[in-house]
C-alpha positions in Angstrom: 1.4 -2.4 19.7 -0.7 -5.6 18.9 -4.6 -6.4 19.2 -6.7 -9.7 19.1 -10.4 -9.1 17.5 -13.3 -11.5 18.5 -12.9 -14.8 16.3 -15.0 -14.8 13.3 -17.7 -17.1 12.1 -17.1 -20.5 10.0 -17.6 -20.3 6.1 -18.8 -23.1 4.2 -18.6 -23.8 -0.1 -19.9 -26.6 -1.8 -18.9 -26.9 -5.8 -19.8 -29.9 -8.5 -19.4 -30.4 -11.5 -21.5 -33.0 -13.8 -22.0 -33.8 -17.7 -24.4 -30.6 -18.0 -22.4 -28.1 -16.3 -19.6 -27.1 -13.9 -19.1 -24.7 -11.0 -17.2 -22.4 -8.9 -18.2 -21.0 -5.1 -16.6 -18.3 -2.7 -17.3 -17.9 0.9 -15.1 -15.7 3.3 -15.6 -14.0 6.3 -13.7 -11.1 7.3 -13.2 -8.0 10.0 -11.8 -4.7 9.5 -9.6 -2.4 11.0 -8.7 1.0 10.8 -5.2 3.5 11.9 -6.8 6.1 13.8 -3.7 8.4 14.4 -2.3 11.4 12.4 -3.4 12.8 9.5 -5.3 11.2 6.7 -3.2 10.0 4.1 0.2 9.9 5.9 2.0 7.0 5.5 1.6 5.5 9.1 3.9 2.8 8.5 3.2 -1.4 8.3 0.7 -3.6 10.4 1.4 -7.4 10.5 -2.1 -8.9 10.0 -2.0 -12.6 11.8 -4.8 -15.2 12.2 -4.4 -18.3 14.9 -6.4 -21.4 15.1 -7.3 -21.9 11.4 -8.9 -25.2 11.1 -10.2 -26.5 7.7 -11.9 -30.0 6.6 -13.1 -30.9 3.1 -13.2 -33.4 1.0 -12.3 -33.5 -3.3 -13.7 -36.3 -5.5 -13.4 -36.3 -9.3 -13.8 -38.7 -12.0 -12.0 -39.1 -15.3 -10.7 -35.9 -16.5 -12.9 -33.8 -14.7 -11.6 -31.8 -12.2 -12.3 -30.4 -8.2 -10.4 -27.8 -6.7 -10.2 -25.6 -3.3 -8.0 -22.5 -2.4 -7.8 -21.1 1.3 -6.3 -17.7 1.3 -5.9 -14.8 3.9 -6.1 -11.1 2.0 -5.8 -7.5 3.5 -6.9 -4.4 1.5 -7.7 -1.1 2.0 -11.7 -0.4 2.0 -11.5 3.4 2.9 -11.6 6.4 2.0 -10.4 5.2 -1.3 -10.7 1.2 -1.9 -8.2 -0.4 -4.4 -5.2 -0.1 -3.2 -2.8 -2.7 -3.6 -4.2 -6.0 -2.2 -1.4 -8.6 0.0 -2.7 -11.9 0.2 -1.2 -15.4 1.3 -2.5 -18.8 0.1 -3.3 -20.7 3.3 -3.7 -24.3 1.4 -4.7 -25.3 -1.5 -5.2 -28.9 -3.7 -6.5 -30.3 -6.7 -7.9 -33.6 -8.1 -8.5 -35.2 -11.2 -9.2 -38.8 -11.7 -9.4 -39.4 -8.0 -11.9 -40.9 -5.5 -12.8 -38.8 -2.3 -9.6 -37.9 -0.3 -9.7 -35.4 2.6 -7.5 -32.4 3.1 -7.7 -30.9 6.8 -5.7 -29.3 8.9 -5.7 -27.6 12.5 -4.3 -24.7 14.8 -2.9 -23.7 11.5 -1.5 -19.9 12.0 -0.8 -17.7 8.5 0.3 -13.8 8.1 0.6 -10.8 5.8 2.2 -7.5 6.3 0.5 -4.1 4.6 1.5 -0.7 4.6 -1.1 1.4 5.9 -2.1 5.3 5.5 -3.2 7.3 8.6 -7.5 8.0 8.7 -7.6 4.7 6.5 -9.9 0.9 7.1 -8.7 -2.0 6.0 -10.2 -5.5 5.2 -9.0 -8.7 6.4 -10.6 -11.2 4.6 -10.6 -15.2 4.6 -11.8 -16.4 1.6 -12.8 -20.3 0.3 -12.7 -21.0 -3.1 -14.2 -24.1 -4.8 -14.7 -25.8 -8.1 -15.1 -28.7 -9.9 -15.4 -29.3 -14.0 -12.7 -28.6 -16.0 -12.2 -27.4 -19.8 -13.4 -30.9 -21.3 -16.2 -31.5 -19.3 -17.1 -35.4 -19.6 -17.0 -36.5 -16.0 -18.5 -35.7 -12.1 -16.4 -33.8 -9.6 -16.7 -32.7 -6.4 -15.3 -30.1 -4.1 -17.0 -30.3 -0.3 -16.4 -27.9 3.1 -20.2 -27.6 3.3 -21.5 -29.3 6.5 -20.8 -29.6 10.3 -17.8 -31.2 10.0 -16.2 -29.8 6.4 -15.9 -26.2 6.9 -13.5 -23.5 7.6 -12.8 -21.6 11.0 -10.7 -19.1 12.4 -9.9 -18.6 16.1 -8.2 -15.1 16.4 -7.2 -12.5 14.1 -3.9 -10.3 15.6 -2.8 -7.3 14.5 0.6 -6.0 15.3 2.7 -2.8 14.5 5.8 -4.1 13.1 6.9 0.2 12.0 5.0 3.5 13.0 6.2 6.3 10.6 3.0 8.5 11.1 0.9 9.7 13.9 1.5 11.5 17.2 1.2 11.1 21.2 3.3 8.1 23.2 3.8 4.9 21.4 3.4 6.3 17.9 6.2 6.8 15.3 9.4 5.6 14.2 12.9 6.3 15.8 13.9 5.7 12.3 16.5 8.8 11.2 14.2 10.8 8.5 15.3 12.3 5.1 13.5 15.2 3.0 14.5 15.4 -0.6 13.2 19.0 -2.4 13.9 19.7 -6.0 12.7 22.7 -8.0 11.6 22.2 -11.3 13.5 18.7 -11.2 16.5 20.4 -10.4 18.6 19.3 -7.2 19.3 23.7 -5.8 18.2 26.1 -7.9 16.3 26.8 -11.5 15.9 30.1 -13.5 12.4 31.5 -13.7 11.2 34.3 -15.5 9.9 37.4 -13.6 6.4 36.4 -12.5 6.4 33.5 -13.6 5.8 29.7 -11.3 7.8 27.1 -10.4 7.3 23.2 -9.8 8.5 21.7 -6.0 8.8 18.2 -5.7 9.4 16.3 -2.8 9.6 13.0 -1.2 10.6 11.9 2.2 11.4 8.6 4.4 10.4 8.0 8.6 8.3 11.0 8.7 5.2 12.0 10.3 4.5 15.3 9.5 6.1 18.1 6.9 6.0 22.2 7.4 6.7 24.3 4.8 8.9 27.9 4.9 10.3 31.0 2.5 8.6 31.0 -0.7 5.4 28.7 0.4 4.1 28.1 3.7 1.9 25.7 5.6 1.4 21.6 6.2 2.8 19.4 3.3 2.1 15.4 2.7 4.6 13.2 4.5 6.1 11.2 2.2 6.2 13.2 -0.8 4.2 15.2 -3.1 3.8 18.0 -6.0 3.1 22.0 -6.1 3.1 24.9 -8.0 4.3 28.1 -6.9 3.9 31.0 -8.4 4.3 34.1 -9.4 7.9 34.3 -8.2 8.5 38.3 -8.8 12.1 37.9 -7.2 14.8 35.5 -6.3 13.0 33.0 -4.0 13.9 30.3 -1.5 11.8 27.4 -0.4 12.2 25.0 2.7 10.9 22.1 3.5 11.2 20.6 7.3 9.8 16.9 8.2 10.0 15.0 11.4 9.3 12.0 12.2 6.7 11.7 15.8 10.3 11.1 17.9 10.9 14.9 17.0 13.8 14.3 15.3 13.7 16.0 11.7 15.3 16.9 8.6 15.7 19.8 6.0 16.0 20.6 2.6 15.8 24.0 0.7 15.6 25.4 -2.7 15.8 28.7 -4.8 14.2 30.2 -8.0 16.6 32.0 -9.4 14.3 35.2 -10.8 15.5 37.0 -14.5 13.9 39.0 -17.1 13.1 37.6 -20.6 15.1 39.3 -23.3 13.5 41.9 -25.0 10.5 41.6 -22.6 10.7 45.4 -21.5 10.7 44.7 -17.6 13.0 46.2 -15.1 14.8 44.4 -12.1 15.9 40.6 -11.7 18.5 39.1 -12.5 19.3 37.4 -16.7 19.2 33.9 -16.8 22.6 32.4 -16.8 24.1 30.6 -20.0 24.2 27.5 -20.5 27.8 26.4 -20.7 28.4 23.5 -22.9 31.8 21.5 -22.5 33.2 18.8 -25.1 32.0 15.1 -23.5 34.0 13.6 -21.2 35.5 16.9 -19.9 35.1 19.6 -17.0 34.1 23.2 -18.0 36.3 25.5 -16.2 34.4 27.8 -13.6 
């Protein structure tokens, strides 16, 4: 349930500022990793992203009202298929200076961790990323900001990765023994919603601790885990509609539907039922059955 990569290499950044002009630098290095298991776009449940051994050394000088800054942080996104998915970071250290001589910020064996929700047939990258700067908004002194030799730099011994919940996938050690729900509506309605002879319907659903969803009745075949949107159509008669989910444990739920089929008035057809009135009571009261 957990993996070590290879460590990655040291970064370096350098930024100064002086009466001319100010600055800004980024170095990171980063890995990747990718859920392998179900299918694509499943929600496979949350990996706990962890790096060991961070050691970091730099120095910050400024002068006046100038300024030098640095920001350490650790970041996890999602690279593939589809990069720009929500981005969880964590600020490892940071500092700034202003009217200060050179002090030191370091630090070693340091440890820091995010958690992400990840999606079956996905990558991810873990980045470490160093951020420095020196000037400020009224520019009228020097400033330094300095990891950028032998000794001021960044490292990182191990990144660990570690499945804190399956909810997707299949095969031993995958999957959540988490109960799973299945919530079906039909055209936003909770059972069952008129719909004219030959005409199409909208199924929503959504479901929790589930790996995969099959489809029965009305509409047929593999649905998205998790939840999702379709239209079914034409419905010539009264129609019901199931959706099963499981979770990889075996364990599953149900939840079923109906389109109730009627015939427009005045629209000539034969067959199906006539859409029920709508029954109005005064507020606050029950309408009699």
């Amino acid at each position: 349930s957990s993996s070590a990569t290879s460590p990655p290499v040291c970064r370096r950044s350098w930024s100064t500022a002086t009466l001319s002009g100010k600055s800004q630098a980024n170095a990171f290095m980063s890995t990747r990793f990718s859920v392998a298991r179900g299918t694509g776009n499943q929600n496979a449940g949350r990996i706990r992203v962890e790096l060991t051994g961070i050691n970091y050394n730099g120095t910050l000088s400024a002068v006046g009202a100038s300024t030098a800054l640095y920001k350490l942080t650790l970041g996890v996104s999602r690279t593939s298929p589809v990069s720009g998915s929500p981005r969880v970071q964590a600020t490892i250290a940071q500092a700034n200076a202003t009217a200060l001589s050179t002090k030191t910020y370091s630090a070693t064996d340091r440890t820091a961790q995010v958690e992400i929700a990840v999606e079956a047939g996905s990558a991810y990258d873990v980045r470490v990323e160093l951020t420095t700067a020196a000037g400020g908004a009224n520019l009228v002194s020097n400033a330094v900001a300095d990891f950028n030799n032998d000794s001021r730099k960044v490292s990182v011994g191990a990144v660990r990765l570690t499945v804190v919940q399956a909810t997707g996938g299949s095969g031993s050690g995958g999957g959540s023994q988490t109960t799973p729900s299945v919530d079906l509506k039909i055209n936003d309605t909770v059972a069952q919603a008129p719909v004219p002879a030959g005409g199409s319907a909208k199924l929503t659903w959504s479901s929790q601790y589930t790996a995969t969803c099959m489809a029965s009745g009305g509409w047929s075949g593999s649905k998205r885990a998790g939840g999702g949107t379709q239209s079914v159509g034409p419905v010539n008669a009264t129609t019901t509609y199931t959706l099963t989910c499981r979770n990889s444990a075996g364990a599953s739920a149900t939840k079923s539907v109906q389109a109730i089929v009627f015939t427009p008035s005045g629209a000539g057809a034969s067959g199906g039922d006539v859409a029920p009135p709508v029954r109005r009571c005064p507020p606050g009261q029950i309408c009699p059955n």
